[in-house]
C-alpha positions as protocol buffer text, in pm:
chain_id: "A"
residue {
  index: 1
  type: UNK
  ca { x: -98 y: 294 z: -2966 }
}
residue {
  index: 2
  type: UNK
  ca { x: -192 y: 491 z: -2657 }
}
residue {
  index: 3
  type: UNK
  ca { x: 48 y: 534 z: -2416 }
}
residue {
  index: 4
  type: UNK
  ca { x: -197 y: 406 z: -2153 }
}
residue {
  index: 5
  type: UNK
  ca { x: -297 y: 98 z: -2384 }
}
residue {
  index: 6
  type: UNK
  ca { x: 85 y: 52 z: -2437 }
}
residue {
  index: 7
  type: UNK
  ca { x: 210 y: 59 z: -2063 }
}
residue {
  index: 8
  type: UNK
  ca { x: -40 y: -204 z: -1972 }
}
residue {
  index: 9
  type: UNK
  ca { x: 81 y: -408 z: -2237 }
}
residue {
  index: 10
  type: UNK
  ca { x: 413 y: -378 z: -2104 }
}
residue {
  index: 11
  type: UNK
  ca { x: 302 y: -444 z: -1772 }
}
residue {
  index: 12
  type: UNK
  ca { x: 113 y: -775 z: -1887 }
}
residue {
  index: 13
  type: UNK
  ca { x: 438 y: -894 z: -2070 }
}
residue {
  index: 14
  type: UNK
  ca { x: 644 y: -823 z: -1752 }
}
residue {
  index: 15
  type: UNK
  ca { x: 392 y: -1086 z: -1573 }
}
residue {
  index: 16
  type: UNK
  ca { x: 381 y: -1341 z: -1818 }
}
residue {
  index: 17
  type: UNK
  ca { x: 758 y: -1346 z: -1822 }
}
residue {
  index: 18
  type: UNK
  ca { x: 789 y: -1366 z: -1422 }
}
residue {
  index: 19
  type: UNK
  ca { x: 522 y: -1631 z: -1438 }
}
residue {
  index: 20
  type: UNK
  ca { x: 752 y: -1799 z: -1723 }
}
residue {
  index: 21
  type: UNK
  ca { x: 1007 y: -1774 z: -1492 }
}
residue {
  index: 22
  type: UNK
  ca { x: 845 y: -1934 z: -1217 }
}
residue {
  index: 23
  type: UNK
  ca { x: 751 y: -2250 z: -1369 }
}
residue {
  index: 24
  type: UNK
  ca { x: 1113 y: -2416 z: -1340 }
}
residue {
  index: 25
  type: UNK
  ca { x: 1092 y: -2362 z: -952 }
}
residue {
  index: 26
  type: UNK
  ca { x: 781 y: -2466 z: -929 }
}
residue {
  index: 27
  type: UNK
  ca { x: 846 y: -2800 z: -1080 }
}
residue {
  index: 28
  type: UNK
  ca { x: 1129 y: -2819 z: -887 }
}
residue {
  index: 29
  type: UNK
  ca { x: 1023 y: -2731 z: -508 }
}
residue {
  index: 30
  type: UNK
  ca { x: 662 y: -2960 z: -577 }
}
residue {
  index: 31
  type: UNK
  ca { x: 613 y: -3174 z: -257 }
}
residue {
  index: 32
  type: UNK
  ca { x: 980 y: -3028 z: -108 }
}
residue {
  index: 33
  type: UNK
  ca { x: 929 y: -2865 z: 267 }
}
residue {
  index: 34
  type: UNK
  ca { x: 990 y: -2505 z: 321 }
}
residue {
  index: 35
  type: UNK
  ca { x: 1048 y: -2390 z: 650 }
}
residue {
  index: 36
  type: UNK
  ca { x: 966 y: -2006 z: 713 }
}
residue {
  index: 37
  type: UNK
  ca { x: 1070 y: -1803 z: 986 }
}
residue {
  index: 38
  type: UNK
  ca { x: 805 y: -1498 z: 952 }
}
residue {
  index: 39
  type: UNK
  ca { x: 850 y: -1181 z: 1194 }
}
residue {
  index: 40
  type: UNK
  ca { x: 972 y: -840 z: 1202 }
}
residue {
  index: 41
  type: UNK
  ca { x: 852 y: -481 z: 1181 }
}
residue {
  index: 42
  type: UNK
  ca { x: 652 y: -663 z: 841 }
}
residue {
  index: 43
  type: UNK
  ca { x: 393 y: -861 z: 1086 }
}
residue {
  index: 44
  type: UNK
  ca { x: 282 y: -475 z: 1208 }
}
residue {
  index: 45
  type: UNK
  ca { x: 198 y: -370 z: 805 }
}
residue {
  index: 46
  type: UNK
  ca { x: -179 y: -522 z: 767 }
}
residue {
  index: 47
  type: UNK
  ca { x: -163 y: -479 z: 411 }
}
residue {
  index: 48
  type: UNK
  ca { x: 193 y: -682 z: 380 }
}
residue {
  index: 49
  type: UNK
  ca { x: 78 y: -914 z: 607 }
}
residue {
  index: 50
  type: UNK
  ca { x: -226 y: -941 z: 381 }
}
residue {
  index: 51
  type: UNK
  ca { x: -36 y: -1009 z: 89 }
}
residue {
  index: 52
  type: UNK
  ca { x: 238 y: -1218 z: 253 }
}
residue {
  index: 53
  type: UNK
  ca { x: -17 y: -1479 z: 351 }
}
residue {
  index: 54
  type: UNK
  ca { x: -122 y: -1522 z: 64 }
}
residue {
  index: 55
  type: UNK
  ca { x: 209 y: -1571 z: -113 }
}
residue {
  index: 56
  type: UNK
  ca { x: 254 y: -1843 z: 158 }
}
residue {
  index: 57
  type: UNK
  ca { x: -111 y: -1989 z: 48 }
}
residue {
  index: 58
  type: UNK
  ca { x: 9 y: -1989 z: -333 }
}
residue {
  index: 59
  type: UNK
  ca { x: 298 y: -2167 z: -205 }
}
residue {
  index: 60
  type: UNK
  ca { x: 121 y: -2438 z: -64 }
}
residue {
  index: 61
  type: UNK
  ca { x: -142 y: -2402 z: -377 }
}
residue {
  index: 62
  type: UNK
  ca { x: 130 y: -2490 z: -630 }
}
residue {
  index: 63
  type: UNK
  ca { x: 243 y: -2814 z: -368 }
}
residue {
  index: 64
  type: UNK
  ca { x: 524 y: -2665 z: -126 }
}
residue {
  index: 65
  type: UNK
  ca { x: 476 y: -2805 z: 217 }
}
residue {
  index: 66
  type: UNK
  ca { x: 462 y: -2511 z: 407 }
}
residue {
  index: 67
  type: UNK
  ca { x: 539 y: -2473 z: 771 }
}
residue {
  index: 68
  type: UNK
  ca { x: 567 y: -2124 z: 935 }
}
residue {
  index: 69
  type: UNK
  ca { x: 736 y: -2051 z: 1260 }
}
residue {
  index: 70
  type: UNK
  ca { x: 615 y: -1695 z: 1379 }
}
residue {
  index: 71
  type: UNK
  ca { x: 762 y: -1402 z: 1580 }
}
residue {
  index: 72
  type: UNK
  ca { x: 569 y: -1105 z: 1768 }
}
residue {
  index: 73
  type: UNK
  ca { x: 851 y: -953 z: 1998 }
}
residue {
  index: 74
  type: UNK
  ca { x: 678 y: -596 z: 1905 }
}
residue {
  index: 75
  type: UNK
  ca { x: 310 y: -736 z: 2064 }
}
residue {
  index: 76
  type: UNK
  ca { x: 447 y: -866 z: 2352 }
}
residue {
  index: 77
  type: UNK
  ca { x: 620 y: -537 z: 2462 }
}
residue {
  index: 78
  type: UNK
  ca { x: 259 y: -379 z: 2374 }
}
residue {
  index: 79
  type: UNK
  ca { x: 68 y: -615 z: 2579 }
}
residue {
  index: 80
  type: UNK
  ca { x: 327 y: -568 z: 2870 }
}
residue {
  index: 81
  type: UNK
  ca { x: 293 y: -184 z: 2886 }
}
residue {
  index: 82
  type: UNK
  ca { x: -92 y: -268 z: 2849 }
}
residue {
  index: 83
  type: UNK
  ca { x: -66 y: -426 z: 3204 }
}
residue {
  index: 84
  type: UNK
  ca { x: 174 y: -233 z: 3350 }
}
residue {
  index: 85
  type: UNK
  ca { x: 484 y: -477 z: 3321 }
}
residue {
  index: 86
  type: UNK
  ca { x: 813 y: -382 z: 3314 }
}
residue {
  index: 87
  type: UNK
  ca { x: 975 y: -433 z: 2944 }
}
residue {
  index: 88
  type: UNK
  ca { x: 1346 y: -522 z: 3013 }
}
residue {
  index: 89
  type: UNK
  ca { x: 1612 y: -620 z: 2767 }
}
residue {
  index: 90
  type: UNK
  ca { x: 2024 y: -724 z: 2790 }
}
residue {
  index: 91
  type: UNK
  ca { x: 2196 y: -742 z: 2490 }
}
residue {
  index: 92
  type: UNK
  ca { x: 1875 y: -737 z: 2278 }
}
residue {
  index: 93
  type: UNK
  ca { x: 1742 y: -1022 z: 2455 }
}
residue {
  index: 94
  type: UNK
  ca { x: 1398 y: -993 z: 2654 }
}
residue {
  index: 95
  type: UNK
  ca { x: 1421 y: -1068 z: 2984 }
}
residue {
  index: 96
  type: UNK
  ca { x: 1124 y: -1305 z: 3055 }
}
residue {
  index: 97
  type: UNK
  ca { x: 1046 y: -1370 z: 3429 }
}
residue {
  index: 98
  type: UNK
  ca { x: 737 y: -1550 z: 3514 }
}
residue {
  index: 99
  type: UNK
  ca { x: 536 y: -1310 z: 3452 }
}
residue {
  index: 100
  type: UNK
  ca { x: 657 y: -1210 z: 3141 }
}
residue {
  index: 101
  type: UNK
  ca { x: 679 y: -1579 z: 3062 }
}
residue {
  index: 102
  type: UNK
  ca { x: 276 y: -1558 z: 3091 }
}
residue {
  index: 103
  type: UNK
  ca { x: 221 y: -1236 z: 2853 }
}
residue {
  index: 104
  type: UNK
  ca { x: 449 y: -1402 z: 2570 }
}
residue {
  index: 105
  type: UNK
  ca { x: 251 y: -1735 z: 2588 }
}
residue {
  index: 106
  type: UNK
  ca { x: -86 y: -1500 z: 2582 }
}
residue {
  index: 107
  type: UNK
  ca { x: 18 y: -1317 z: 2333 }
}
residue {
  index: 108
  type: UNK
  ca { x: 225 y: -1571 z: 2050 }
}
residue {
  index: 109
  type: UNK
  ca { x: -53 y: -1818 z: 2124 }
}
residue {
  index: 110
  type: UNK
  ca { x: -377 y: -1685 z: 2252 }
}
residue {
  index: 111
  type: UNK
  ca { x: -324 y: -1399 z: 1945 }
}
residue {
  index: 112
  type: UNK
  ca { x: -101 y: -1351 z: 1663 }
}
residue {
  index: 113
  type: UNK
  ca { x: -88 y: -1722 z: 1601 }
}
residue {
  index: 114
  type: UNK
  ca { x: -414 y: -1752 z: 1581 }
}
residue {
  index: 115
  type: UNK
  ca { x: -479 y: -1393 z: 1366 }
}
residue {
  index: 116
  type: UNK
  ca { x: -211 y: -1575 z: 1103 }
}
residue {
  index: 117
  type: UNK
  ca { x: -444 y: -1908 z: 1086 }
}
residue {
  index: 118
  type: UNK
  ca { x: -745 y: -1676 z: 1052 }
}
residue {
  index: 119
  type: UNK
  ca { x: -608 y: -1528 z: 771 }
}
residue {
  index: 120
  type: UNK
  ca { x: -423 y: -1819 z: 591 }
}
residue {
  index: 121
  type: UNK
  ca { x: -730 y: -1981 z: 583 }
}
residue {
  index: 122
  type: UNK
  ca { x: -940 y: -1685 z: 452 }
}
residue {
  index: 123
  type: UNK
  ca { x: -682 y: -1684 z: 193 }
}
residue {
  index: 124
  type: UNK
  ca { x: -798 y: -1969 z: 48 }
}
residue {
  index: 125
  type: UNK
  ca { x: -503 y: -2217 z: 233 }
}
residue {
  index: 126
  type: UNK
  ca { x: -565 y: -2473 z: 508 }
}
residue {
  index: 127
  type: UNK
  ca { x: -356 y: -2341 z: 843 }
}
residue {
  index: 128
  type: UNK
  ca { x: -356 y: -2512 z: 1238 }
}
residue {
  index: 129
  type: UNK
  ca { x: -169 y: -2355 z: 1481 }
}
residue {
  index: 130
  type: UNK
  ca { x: 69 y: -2496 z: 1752 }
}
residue {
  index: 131
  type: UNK
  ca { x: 341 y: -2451 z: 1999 }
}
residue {
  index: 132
  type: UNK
  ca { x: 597 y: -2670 z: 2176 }
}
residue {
  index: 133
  type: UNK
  ca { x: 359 y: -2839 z: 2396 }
}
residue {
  index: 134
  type: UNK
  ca { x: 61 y: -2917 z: 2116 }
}
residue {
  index: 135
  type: UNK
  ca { x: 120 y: -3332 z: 2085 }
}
residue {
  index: 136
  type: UNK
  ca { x: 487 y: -3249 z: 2255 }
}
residue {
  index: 137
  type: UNK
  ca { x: 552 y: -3093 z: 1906 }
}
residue {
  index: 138
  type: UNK
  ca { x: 899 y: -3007 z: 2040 }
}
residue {
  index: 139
  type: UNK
  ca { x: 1049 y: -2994 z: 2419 }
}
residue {
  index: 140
  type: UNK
  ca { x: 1268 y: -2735 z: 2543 }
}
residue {
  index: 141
  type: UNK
  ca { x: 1498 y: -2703 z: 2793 }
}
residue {
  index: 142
  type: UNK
  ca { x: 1647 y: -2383 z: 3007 }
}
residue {
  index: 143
  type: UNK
  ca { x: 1937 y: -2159 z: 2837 }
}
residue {
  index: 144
  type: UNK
  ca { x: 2294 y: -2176 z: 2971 }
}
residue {
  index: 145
  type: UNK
  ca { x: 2187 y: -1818 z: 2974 }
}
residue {
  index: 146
  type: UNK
  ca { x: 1899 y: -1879 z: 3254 }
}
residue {
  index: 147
  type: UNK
  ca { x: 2006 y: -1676 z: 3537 }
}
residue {
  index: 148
  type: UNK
  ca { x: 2069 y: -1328 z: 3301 }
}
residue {
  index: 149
  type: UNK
  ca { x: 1777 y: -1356 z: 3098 }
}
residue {
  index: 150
  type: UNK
  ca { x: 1468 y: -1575 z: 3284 }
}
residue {
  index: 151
  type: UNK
  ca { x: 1263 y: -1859 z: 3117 }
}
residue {
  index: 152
  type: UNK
  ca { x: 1478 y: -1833 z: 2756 }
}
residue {
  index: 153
  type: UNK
  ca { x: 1502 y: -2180 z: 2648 }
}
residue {
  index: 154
  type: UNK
  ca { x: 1625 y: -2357 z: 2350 }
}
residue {
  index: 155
  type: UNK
  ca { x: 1488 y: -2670 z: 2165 }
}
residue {
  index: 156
  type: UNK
  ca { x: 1571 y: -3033 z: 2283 }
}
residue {
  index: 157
  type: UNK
  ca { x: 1386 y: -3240 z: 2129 }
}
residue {
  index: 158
  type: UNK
  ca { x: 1113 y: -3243 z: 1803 }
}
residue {
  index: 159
  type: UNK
  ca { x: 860 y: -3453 z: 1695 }
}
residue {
  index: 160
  type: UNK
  ca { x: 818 y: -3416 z: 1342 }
}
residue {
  index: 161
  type: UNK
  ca { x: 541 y: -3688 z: 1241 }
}
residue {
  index: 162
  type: UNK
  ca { x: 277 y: -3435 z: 1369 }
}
residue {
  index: 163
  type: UNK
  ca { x: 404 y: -3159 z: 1120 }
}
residue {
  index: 164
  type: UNK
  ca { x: 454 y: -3446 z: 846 }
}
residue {
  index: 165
  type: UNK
  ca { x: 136 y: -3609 z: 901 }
}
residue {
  index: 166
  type: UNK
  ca { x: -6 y: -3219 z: 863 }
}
residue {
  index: 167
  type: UNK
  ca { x: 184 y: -3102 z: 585 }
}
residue {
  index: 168
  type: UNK
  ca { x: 99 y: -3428 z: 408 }
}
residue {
  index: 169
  type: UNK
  ca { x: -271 y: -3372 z: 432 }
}
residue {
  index: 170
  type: UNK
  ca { x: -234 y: -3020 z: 318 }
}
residue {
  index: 171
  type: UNK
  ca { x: -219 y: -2806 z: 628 }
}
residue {
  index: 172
  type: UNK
  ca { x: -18 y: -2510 z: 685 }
}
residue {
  index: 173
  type: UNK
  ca { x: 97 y: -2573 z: 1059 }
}
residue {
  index: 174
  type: UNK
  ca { x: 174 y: -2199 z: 1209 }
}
residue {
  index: 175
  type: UNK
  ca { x: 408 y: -2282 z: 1528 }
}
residue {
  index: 176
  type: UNK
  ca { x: 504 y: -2006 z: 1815 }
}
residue {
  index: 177
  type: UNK
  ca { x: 841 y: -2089 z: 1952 }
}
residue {
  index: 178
  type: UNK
  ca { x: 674 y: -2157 z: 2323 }
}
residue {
  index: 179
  type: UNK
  ca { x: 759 y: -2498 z: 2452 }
}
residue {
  index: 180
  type: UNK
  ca { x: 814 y: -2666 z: 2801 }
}
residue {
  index: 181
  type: UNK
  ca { x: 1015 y: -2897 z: 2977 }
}
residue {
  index: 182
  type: UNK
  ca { x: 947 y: -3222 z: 3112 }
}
residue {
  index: 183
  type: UNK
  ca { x: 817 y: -3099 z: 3455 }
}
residue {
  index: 184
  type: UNK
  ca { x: 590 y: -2860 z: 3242 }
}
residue {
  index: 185
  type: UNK
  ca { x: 814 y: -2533 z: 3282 }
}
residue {
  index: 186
  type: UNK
  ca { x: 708 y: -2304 z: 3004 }
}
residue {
  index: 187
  type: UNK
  ca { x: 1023 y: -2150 z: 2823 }
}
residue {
  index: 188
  type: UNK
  ca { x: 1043 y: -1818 z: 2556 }
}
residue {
  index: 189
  type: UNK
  ca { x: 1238 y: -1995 z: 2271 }
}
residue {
  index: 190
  type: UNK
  ca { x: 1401 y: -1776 z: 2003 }
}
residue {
  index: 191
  type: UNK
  ca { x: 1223 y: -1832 z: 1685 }
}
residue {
  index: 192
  type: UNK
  ca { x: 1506 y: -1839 z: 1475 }
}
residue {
  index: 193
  type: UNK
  ca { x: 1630 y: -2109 z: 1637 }
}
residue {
  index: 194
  type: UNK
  ca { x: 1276 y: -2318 z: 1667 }
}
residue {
  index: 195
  type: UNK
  ca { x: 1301 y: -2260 z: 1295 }
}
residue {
  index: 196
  type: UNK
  ca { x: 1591 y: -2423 z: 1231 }
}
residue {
  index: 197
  type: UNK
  ca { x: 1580 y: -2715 z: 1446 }
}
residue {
  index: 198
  type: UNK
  ca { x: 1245 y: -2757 z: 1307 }
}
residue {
  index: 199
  type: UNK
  ca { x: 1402 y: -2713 z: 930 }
}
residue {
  index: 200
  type: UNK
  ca { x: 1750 y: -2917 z: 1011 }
}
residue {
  index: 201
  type: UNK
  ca { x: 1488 y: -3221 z: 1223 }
}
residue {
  index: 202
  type: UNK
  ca { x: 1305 y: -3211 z: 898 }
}
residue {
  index: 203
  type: UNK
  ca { x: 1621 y: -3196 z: 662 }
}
residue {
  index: 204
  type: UNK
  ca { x: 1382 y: -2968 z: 469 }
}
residue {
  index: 205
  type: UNK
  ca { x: 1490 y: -2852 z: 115 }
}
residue {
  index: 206
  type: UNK
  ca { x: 1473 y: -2441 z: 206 }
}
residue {
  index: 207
  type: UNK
  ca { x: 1482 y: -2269 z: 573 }
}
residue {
  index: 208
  type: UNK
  ca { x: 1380 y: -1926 z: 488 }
}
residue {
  index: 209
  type: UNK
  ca { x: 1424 y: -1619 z: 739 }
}
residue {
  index: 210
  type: UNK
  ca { x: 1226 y: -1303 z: 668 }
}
residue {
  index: 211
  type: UNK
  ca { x: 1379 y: -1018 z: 843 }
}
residue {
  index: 212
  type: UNK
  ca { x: 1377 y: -669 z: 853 }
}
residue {
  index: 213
  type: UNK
  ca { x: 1692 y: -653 z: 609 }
}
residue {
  index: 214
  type: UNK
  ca { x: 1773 y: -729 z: 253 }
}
residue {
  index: 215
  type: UNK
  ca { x: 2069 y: -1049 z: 381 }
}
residue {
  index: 216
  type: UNK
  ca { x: 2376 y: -1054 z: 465 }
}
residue {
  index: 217
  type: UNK
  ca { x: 2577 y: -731 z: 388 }
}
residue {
  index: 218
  type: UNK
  ca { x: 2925 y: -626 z: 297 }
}
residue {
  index: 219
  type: UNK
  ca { x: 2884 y: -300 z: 498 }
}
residue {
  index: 220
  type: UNK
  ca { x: 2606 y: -308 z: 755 }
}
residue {
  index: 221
  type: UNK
  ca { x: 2536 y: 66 z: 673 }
}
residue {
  index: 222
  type: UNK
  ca { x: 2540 y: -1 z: 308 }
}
residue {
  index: 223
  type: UNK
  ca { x: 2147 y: -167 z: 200 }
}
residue {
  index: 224
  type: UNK
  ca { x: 2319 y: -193 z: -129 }
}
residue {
  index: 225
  type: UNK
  ca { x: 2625 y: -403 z: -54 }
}
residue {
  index: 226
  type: UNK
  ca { x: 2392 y: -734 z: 4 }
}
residue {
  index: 227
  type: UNK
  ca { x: 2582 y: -1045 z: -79 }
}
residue {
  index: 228
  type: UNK
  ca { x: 2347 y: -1270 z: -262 }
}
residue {
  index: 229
  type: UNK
  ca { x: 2506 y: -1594 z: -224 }
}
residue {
  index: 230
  type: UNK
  ca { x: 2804 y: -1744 z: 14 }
}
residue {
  index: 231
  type: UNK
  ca { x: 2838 y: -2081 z: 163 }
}
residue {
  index: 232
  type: UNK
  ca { x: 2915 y: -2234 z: 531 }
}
residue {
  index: 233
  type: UNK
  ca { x: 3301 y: -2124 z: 516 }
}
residue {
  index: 234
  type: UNK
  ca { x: 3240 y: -1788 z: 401 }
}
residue {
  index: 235
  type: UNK
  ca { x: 2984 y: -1699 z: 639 }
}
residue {
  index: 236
  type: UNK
  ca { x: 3159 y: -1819 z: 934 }
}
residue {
  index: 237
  type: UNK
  ca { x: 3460 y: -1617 z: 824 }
}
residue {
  index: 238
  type: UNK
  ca { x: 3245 y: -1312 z: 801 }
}
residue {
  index: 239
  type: UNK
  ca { x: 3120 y: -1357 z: 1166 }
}
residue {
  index: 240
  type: UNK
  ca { x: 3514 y: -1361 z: 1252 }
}
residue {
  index: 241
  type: UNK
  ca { x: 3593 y: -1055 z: 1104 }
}
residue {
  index: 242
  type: UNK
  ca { x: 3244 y: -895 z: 1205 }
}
residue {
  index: 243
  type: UNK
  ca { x: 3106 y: -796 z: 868 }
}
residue {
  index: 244
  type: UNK
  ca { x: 2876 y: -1028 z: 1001 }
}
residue {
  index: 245
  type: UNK
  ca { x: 2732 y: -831 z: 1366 }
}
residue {
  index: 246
  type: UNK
  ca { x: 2426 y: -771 z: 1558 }
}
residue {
  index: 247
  type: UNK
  ca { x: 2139 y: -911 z: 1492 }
}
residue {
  index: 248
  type: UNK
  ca { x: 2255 y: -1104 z: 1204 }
}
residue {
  index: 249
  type: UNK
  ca { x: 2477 y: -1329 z: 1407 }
}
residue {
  index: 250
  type: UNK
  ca { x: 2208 y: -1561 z: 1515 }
}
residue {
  index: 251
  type: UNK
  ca { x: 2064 y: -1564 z: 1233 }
}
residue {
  index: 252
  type: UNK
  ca { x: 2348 y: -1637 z: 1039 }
}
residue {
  index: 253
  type: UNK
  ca { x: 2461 y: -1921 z: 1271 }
}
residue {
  index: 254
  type: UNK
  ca { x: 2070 y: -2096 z: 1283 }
}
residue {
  index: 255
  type: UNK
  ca { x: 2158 y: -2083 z: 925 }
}
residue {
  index: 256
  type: UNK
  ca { x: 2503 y: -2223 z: 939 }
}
residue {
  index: 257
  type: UNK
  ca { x: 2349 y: -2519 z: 1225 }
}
residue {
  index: 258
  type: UNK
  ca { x: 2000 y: -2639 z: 993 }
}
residue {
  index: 259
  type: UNK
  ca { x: 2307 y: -2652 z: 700 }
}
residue {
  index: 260
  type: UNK
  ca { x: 2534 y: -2856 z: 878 }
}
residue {
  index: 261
  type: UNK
  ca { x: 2185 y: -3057 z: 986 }
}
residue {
  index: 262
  type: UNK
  ca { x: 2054 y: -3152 z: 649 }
}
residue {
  index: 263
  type: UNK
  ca { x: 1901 y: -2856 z: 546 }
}
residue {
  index: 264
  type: UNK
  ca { x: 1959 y: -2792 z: 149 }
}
residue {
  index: 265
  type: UNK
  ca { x: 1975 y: -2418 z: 129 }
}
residue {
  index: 266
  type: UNK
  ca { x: 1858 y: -2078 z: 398 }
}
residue {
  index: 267
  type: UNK
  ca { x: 1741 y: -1791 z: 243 }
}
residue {
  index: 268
  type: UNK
  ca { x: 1764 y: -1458 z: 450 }
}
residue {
  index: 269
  type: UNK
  ca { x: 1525 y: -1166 z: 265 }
}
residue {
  index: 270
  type: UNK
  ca { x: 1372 y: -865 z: 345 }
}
residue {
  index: 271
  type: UNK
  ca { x: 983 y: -959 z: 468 }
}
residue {
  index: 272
  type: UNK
  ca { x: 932 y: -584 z: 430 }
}
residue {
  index: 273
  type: UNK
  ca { x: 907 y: -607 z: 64 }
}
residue {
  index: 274
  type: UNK
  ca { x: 578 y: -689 z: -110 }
}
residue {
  index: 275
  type: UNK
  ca { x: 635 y: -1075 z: -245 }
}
residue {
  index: 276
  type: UNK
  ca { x: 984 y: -1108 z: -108 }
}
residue {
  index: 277
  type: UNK
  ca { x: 960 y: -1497 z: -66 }
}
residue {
  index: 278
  type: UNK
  ca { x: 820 y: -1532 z: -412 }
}
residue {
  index: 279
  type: UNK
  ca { x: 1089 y: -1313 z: -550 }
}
residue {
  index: 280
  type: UNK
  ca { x: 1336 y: -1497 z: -370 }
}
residue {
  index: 281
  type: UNK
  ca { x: 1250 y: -1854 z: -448 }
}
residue {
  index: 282
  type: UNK
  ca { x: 1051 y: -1853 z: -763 }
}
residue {
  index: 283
  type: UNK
  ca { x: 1327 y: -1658 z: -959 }
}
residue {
  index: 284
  type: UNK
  ca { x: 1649 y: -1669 z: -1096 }
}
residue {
  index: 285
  type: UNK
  ca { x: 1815 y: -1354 z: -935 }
}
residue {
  index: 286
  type: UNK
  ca { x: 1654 y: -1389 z: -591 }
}
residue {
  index: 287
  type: UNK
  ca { x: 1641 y: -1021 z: -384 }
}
residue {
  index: 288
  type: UNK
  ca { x: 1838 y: -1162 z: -32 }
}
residue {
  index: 289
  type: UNK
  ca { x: 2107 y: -1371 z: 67 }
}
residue {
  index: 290
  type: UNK
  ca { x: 2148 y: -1773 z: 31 }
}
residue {
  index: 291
  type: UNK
  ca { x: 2345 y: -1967 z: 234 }
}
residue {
  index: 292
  type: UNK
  ca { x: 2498 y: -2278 z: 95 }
}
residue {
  index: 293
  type: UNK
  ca { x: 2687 y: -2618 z: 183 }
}
């Protein structure tokens, strides 16, 4: 046999057997609620983002409810510079004044959430975008943290029969964490942390975070030492002794919060690899870190 005729075969088997593989999840997750926190560096890749919509829209093909809250921290510092704004952090926070508060609405809104519905539904899926204040999807209220960081709010209050009554008919709703109060103050809401509320309101079966790591690591320098699977106690033991730092703190405790809400499982993965959710839910080794009860 050819060597070219014989890799190809081998490449063919290797796809019927992760297909194989598959099937068991599939079965499984049918009609369950997935809750996806997309953003990082892998929204600025079109090609990824190319092929991670349309793992989402064979997600929702094979009967996954599907509901995606977005990030786009790198577009609003572009747009900023664009009009001459100043782009001001503390402690890896943005500071959003009122201005500011404007450009991030513009921007999550007015452009990647809508370039994410565009290309859902060219994909051959059914997506509708929204924010906080679409059908007072979810209210907000100001941070503790206010006076050092500007309009940063958190979540108060969700609705969920407008994402039920959407996911039931098929739709892929694609939320930006932008919500207001009850006067109508607009607030910069972490998405993390819209995605979890949203997940632990929703008791939904998998809260997924795609990030610009592979998990949760044993040594933060090490991309090799990813732990693959702890629960509640061991993660919050891991913040203590700071194995557990940065970036990964909030992540880890939105995780830790939508578990203690309801939520069956959270999934942290790399959204920089090609088919990272697929590889991660539709398989028996996974490629990030879950986070158990």
């Amino acid at each position: 046999m050819p060597n070219k005729i014989k890799k190809n075969s081998v490449l063919s088997m290797q796809r019927v057997e992760v297909l194989s593989q598959a099937l068991p999840y599939i079965q499984k997750f049918n009609q369950k609620i997935f809750v996806v926190k997309y953003g990082g560096s892998a929204m600025n890749d079109p090609e990824l983002k190319k092929e991670t919509i349309n793992d989402f829209a064979l997600l929702s093909c094979v009967g996954i409810k599907l509901i995606v809250v977005h990030g786009g921290g790198p577009e609003i510092s572009m747009m900023s510079k664009r009009l001459n704004l100043p782009v001001k952090f503390i402690d890896g926070q943005r500071v959003t004044d009122k201005k500011t508060m404007e450009i991030v609405e513009m921007v999550l809104v007015g452009k990647v959430q809508k370039d994410l519905v565009n290309l859902i539904n060219v994909s051959g899926a059914k997506a509708i975008g929204l924010c906080g204040k679409d059908g007072k999807l979810f209210s907000a209220k100001p941070s503790s943290k206010m006076k050092k960081y500007g309009f940063i709010g958190e979540v108060k209050s969700i609705d969920t029969s407008i994402l039920m009554t959407l996911v039931e008919k098929g739709f892929i709703p694609v939320i930006s964490s932008v919500g207001a109060d009850h006067s109508g103050q607009n607030y910069n809401i972490n998405a993390d942390s819209v995605a979890s509320s949203i997940a632990s309101a929703l008791k939904s079966s998998k809260l997924i975070l795609m990030t610009d790591t592979r998990g949760v690591l044993k040594n933060s320098k090490n991309p090799d030492s990813l732990i693959s699977k702890i629960n509640i106690i061991e993660a919050e033991r891991l913040i203590k002794k700071k194995i557990i730092s940065g970036g990964m703190i909030p992540k880890t405790k939105a995780a830790i919060s939508a578990l203690k809400s309801g939520v069956d499982a959270v999934h942290i993965i790399n959204g920089n690899l090609k088919h990272s959710i697929l590889l991660e839910v539709l398989t028996n080794t996974g490629i990030g870190t879950m986070i158990t009860k």
